[in-house]
CHARMM-style PDB file with segment names, atoms N, HN, CA, C and O in Angstrom:
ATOM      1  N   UNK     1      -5.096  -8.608  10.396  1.00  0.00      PROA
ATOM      2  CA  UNK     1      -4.877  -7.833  11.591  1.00  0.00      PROA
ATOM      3  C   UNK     1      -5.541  -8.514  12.781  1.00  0.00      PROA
ATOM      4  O   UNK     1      -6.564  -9.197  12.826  1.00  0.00      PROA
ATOM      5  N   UNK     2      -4.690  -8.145  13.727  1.00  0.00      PROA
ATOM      6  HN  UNK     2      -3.859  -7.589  13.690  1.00  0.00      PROA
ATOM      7  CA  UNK     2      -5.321  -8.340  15.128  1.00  0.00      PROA
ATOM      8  C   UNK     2      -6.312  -7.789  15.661  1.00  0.00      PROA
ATOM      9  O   UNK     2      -6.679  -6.693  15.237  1.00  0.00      PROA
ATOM     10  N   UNK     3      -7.068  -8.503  16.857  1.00  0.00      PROA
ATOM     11  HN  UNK     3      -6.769  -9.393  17.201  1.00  0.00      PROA
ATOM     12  CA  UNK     3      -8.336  -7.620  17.379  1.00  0.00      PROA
ATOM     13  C   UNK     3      -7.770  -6.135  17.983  1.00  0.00      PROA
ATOM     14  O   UNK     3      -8.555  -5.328  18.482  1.00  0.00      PROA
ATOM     15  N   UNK     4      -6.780  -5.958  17.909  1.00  0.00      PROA
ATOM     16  HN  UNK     4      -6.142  -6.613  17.503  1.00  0.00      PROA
ATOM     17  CA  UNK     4      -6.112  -4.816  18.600  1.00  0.00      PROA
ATOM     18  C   UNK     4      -5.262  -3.832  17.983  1.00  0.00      PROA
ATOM     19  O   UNK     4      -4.619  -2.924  18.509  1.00  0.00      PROA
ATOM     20  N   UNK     5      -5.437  -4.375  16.051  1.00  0.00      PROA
ATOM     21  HN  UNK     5      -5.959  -5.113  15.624  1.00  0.00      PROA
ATOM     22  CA  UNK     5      -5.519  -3.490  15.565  1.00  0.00      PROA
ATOM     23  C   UNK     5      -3.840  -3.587  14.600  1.00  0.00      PROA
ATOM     24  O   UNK     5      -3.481  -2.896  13.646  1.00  0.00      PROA
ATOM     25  N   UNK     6      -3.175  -4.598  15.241  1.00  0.00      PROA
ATOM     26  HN  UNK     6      -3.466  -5.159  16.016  1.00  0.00      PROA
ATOM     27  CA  UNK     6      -1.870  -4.966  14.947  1.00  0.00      PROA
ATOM     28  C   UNK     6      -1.750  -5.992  14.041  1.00  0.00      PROA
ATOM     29  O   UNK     6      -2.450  -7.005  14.025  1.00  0.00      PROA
ATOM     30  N   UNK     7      -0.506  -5.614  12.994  1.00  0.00      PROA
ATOM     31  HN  UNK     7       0.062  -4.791  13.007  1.00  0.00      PROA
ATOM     32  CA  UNK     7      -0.708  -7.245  11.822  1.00  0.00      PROA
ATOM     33  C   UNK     7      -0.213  -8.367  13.089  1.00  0.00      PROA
ATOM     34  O   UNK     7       0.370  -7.998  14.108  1.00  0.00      PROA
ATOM     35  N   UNK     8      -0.603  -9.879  12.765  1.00  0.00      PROA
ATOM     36  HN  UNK     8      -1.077 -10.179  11.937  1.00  0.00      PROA
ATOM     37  CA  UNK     8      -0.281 -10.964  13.466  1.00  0.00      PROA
ATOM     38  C   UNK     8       0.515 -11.782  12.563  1.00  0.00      PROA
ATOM     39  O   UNK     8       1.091 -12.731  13.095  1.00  0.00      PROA
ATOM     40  N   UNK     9       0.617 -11.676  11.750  1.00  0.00      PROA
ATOM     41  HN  UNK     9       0.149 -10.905  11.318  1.00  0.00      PROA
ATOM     42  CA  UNK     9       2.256 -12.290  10.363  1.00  0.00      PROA
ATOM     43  C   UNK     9       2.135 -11.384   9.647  1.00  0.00      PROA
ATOM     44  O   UNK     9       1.333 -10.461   9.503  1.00  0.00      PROA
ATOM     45  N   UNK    10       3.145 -11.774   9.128  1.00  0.00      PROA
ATOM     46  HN  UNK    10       3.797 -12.524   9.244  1.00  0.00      PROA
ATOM     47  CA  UNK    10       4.198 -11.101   7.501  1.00  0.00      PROA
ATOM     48  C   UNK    10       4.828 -11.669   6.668  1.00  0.00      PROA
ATOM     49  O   UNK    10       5.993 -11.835   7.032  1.00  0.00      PROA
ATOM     50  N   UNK    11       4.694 -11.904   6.080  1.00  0.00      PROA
ATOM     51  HN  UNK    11       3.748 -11.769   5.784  1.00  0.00      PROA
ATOM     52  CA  UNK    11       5.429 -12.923   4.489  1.00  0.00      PROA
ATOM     53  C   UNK    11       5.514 -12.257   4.040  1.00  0.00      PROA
ATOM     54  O   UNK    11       5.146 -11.093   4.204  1.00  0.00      PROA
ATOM     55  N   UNK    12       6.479 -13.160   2.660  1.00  0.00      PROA
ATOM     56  HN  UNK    12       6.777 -14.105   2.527  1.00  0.00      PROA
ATOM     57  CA  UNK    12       6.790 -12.182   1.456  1.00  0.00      PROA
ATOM     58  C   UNK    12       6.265 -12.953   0.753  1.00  0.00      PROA
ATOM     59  O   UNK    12       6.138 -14.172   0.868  1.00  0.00      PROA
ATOM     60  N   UNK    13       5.721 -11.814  -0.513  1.00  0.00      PROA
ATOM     61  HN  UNK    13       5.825 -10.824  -0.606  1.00  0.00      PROA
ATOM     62  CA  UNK    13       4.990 -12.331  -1.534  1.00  0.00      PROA
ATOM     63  C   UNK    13       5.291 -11.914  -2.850  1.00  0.00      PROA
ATOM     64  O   UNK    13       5.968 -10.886  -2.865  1.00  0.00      PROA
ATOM     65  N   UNK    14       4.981 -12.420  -4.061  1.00  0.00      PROA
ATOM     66  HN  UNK    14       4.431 -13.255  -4.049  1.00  0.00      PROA
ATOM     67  CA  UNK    14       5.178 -12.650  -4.965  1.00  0.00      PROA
ATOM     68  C   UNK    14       4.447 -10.743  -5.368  1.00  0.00      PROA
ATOM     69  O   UNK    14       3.479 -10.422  -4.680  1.00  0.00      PROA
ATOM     70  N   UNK    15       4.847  -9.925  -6.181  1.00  0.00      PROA
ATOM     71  HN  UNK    15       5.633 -10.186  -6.740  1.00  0.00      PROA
ATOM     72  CA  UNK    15       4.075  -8.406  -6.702  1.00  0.00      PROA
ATOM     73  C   UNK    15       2.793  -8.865  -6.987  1.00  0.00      PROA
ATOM     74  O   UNK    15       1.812  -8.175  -6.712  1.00  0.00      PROA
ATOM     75  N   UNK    16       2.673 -10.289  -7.669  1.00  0.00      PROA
ATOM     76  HN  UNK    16       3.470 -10.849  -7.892  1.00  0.00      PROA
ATOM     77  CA  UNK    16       1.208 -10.157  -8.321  1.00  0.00      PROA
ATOM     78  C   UNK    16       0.475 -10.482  -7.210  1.00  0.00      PROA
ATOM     79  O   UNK    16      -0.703 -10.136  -7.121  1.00  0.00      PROA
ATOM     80  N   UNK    17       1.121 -11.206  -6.216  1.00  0.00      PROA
ATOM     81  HN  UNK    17       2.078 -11.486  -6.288  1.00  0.00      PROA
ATOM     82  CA  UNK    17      -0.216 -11.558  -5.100  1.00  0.00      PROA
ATOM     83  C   UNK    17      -0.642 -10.444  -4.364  1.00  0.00      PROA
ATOM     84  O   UNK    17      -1.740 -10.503  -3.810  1.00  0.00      PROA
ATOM     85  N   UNK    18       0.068  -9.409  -4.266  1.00  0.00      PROA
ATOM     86  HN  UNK    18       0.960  -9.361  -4.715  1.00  0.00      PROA
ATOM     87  CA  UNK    18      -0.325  -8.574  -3.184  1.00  0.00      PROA
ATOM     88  C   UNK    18      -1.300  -8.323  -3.327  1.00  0.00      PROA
ATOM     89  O   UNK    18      -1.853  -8.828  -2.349  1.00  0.00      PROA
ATOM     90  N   UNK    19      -2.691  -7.426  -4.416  1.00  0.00      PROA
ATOM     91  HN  UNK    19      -2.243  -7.015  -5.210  1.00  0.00      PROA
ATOM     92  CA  UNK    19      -3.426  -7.676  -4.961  1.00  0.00      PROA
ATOM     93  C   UNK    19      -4.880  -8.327  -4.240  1.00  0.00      PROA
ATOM     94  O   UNK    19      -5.836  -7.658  -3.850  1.00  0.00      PROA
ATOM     95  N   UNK    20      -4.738  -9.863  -4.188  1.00  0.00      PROA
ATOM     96  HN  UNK    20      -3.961 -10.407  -4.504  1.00  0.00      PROA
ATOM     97  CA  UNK    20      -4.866 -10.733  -3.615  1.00  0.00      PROA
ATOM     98  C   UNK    20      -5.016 -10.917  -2.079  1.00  0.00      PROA
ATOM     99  O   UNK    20      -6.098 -11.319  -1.651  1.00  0.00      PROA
ATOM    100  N   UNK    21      -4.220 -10.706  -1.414  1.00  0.00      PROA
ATOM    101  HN  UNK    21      -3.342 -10.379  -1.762  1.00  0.00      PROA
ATOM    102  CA  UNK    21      -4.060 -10.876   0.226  1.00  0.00      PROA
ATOM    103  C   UNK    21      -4.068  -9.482   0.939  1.00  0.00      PROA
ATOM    104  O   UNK    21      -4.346  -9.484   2.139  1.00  0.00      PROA
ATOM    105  N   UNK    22      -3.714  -7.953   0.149  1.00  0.00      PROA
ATOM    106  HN  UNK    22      -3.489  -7.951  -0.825  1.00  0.00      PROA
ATOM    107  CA  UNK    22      -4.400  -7.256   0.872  1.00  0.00      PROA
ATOM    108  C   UNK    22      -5.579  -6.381   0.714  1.00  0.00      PROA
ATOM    109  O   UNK    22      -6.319  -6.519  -0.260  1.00  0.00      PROA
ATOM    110  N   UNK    23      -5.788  -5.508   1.602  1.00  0.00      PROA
ATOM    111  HN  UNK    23      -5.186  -5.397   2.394  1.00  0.00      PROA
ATOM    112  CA  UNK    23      -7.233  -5.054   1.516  1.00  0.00      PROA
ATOM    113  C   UNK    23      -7.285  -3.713   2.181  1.00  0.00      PROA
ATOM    114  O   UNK    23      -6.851  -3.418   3.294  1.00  0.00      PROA
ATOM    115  N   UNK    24      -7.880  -2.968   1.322  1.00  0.00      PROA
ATOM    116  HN  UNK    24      -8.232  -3.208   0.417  1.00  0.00      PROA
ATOM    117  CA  UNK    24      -8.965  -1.882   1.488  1.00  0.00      PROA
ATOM    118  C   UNK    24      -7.228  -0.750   1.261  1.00  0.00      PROA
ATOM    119  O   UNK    24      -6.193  -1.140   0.721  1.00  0.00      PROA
ATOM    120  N   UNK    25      -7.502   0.707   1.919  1.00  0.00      PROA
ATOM    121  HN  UNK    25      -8.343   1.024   2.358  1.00  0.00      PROA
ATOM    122  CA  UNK    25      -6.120   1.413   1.905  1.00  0.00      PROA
ATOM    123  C   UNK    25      -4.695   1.022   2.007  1.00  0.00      PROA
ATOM    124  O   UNK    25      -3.745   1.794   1.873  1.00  0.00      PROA
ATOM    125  N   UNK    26      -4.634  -0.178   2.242  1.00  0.00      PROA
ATOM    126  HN  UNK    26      -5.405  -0.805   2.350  1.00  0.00      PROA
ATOM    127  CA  UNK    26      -3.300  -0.888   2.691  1.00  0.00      PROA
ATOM    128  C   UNK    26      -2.843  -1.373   1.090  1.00  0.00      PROA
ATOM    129  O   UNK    26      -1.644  -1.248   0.842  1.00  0.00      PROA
ATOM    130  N   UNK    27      -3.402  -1.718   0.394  1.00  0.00      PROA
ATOM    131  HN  UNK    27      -4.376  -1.820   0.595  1.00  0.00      PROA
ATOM    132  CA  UNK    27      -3.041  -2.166  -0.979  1.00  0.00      PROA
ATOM    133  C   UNK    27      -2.852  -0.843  -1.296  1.00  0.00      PROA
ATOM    134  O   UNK    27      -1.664  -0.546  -1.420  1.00  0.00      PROA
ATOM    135  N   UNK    28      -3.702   0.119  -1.480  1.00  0.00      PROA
ATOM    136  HN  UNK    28      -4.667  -0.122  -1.379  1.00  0.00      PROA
ATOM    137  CA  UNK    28      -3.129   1.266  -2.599  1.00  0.00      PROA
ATOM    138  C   UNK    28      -1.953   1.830  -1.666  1.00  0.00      PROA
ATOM    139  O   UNK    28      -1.231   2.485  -2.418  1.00  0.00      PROA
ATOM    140  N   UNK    29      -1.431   1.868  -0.342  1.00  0.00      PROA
ATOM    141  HN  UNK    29      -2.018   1.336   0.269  1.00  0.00      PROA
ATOM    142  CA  UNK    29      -0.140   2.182   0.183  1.00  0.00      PROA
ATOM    143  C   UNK    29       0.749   1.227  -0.783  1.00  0.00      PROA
ATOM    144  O   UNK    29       1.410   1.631  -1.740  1.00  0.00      PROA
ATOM    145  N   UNK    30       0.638  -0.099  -0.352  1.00  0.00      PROA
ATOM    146  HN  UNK    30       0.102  -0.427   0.425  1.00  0.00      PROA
ATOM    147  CA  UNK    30       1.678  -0.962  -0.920  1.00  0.00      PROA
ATOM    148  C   UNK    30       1.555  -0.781  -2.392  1.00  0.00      PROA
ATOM    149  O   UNK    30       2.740  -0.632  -2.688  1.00  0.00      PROA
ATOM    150  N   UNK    31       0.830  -0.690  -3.605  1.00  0.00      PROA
ATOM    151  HN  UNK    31      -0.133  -0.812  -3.365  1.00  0.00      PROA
ATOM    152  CA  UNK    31       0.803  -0.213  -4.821  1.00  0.00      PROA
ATOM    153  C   UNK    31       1.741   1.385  -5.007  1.00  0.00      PROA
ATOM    154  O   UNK    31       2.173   1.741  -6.103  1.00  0.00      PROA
ATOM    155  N   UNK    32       1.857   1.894  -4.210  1.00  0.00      PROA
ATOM    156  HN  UNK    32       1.506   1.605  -3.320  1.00  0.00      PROA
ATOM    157  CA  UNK    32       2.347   3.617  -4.141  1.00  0.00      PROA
ATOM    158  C   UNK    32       3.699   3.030  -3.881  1.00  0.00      PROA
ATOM    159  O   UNK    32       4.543   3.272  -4.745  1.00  0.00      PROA
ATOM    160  N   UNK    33       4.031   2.378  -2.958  1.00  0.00      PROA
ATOM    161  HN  UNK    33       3.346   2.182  -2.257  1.00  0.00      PROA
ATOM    162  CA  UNK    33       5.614   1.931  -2.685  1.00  0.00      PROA
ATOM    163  C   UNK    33       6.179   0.953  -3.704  1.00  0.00      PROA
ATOM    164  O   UNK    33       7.405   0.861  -3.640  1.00  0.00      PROA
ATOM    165  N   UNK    34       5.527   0.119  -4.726  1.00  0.00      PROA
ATOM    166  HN  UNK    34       4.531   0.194  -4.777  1.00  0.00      PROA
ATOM    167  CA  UNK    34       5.971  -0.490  -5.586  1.00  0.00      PROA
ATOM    168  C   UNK    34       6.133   0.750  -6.866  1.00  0.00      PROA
ATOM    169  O   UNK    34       6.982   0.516  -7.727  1.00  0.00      PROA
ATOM    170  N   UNK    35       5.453   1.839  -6.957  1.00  0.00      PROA
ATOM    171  HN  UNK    35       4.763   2.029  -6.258  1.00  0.00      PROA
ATOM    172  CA  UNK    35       5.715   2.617  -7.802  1.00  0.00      PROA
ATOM    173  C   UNK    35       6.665   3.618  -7.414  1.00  0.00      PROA
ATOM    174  O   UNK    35       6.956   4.377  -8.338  1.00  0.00      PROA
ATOM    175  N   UNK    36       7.067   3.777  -6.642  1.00  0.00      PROA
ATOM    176  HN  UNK    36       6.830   3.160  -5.891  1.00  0.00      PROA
ATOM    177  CA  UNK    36       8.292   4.858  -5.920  1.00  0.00      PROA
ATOM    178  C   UNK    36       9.473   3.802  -5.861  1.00  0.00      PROA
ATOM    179  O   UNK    36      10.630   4.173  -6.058  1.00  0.00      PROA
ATOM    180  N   UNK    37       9.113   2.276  -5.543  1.00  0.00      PROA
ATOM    181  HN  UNK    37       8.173   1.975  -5.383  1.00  0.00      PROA
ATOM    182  CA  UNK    37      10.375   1.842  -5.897  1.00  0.00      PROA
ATOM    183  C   UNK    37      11.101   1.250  -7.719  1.00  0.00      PROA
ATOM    184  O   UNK    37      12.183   1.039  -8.266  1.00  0.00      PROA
ATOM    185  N   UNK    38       9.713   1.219  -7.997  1.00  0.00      PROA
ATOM    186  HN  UNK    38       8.834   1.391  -7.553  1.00  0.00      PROA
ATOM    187  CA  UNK    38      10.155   1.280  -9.805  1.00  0.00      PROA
ATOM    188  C   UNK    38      10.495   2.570 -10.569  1.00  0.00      PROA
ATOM    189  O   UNK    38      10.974   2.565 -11.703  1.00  0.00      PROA
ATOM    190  N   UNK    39      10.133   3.974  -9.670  1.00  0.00      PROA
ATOM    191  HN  UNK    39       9.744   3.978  -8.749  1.00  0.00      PROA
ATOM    192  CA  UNK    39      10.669   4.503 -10.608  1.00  0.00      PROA
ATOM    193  C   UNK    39      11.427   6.033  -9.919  1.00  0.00      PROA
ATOM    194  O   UNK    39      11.764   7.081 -10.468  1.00  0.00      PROA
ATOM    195  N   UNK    40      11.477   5.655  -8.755  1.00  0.00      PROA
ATOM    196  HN  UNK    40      11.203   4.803  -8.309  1.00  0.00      PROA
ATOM    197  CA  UNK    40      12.156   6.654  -7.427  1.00  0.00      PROA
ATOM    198  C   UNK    40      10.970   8.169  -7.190  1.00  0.00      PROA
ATOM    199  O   UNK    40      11.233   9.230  -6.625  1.00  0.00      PROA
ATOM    200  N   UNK    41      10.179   7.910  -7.594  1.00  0.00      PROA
ATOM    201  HN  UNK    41       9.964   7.048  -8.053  1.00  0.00      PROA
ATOM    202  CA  UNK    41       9.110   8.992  -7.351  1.00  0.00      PROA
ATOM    203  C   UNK    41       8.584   8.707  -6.239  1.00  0.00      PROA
ATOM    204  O   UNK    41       8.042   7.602  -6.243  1.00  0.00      PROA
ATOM    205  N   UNK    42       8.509   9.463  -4.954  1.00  0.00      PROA
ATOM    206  HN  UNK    42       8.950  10.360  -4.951  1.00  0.00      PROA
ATOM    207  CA  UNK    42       7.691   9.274  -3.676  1.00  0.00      PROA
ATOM    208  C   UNK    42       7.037  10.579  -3.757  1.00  0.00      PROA
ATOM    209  O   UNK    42       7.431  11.707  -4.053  1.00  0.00      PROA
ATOM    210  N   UNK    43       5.628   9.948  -3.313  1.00  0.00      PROA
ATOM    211  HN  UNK    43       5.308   9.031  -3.072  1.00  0.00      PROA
ATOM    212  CA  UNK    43       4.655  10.995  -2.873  1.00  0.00      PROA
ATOM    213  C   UNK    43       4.045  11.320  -1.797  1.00  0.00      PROA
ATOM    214  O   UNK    43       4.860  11.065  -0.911  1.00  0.00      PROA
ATOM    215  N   UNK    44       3.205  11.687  -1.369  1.00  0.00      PROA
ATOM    216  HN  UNK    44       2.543  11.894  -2.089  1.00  0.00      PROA
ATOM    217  CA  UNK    44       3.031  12.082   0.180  1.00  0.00      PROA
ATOM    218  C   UNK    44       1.437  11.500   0.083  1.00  0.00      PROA
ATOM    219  O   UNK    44       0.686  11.942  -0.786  1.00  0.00      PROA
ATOM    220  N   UNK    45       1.039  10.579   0.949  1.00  0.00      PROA
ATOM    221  HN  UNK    45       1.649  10.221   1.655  1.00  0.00      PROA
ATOM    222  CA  UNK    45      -0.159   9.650   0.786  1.00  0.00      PROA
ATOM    223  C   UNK    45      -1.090  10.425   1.486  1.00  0.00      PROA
ATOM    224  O   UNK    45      -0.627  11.400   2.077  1.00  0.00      PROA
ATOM    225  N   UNK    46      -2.492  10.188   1.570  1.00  0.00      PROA
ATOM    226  HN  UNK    46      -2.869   9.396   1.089  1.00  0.00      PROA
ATOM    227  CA  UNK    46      -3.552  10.012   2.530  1.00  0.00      PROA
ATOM    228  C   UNK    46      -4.680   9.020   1.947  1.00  0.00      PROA
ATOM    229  O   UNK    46      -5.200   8.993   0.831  1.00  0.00      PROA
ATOM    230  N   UNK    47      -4.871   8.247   3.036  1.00  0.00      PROA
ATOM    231  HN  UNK    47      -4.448   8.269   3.942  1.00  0.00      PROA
ATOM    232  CA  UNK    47      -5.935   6.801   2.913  1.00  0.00      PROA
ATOM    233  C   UNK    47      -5.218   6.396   1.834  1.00  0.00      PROA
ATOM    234  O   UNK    47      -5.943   6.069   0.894  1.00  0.00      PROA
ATOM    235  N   UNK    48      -3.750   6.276   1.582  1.00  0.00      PROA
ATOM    236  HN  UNK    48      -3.162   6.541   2.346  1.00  0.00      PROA
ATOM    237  CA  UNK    48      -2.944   5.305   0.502  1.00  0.00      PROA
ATOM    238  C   UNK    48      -3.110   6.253  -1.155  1.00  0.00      PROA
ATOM    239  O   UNK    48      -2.431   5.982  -2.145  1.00  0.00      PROA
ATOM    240  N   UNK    49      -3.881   7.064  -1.112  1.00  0.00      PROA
ATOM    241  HN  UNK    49      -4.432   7.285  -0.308  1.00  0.00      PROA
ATOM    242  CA  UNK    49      -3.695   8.040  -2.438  1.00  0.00      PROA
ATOM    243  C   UNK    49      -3.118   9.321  -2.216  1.00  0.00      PROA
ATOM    244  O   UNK    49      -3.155  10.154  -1.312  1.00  0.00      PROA
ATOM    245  N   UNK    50      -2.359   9.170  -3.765  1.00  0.00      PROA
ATOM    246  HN  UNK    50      -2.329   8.493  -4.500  1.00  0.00      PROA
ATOM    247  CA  UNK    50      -1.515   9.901  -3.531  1.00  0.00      PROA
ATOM    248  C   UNK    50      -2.002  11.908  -3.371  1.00  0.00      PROA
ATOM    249  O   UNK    50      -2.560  12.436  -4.333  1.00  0.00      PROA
ATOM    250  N   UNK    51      -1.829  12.369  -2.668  1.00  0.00      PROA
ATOM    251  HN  UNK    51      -1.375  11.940  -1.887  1.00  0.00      PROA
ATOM    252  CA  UNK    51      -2.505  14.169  -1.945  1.00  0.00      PROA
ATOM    253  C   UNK    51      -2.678  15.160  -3.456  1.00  0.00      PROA
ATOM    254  O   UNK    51      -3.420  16.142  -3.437  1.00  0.00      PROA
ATOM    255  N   UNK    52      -1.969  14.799  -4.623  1.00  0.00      PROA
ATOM    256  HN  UNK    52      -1.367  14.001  -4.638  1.00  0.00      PROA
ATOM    257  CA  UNK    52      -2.495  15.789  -5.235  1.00  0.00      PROA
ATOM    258  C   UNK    52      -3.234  15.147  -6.536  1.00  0.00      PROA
ATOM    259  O   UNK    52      -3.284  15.810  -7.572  1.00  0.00      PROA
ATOM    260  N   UNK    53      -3.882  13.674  -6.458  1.00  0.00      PROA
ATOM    261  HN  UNK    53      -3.841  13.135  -5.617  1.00  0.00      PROA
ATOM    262  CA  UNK    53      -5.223  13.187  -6.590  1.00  0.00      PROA
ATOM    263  C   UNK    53      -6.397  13.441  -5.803  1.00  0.00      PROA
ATOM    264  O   UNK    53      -7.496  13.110  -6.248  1.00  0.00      PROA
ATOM    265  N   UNK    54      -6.349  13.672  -5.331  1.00  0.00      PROA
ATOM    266  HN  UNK    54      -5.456  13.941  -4.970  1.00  0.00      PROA
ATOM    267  CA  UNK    54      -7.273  14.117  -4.190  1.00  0.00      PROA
ATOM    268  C   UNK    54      -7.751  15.387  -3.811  1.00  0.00      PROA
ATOM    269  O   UNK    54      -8.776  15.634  -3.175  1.00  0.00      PROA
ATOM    270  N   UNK    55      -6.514  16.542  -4.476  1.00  0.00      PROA
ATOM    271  HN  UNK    55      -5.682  16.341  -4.993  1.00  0.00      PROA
ATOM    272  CA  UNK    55      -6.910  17.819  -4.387  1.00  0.00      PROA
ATOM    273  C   UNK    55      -7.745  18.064  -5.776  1.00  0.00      PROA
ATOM    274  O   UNK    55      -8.659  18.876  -5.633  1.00  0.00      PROA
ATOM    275  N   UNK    56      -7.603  17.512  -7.104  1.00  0.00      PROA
ATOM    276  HN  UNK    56      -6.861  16.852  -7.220  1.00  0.00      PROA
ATOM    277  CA  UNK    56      -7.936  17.347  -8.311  1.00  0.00      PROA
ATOM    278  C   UNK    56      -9.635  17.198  -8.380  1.00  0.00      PROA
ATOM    279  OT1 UNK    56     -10.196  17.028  -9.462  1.00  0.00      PROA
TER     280      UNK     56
END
């Protein structure tokens, strides 16, 4: 990210790298969208986990 808070590139990457190159809530978002796209389940996030982990 930028000093202003904005990404400054975007690539595509390989599933296993993501892992790897991102960080902190932004991985468990992108982990939540690789699982809604493997198995059509979407959930409703906060800080990238999914809301009724969190109520638990």
């Amino acid at each position: 990210m930028t000093e202003s808070g904005r990404f400054g590139k975007g690539r595509w990457v390989e599933r296993a790298a993501v892992g790897e190159l991102a960080v902190d809530h932004s991985l468990r978002r992108i982990e939540q969208c690789l699982i809604a796209d493997d198995t059509g389940q979407v959930l409703e996030l906060l800080r990238g986990l999914p809301l009724r982990e969190l109520a638990a």
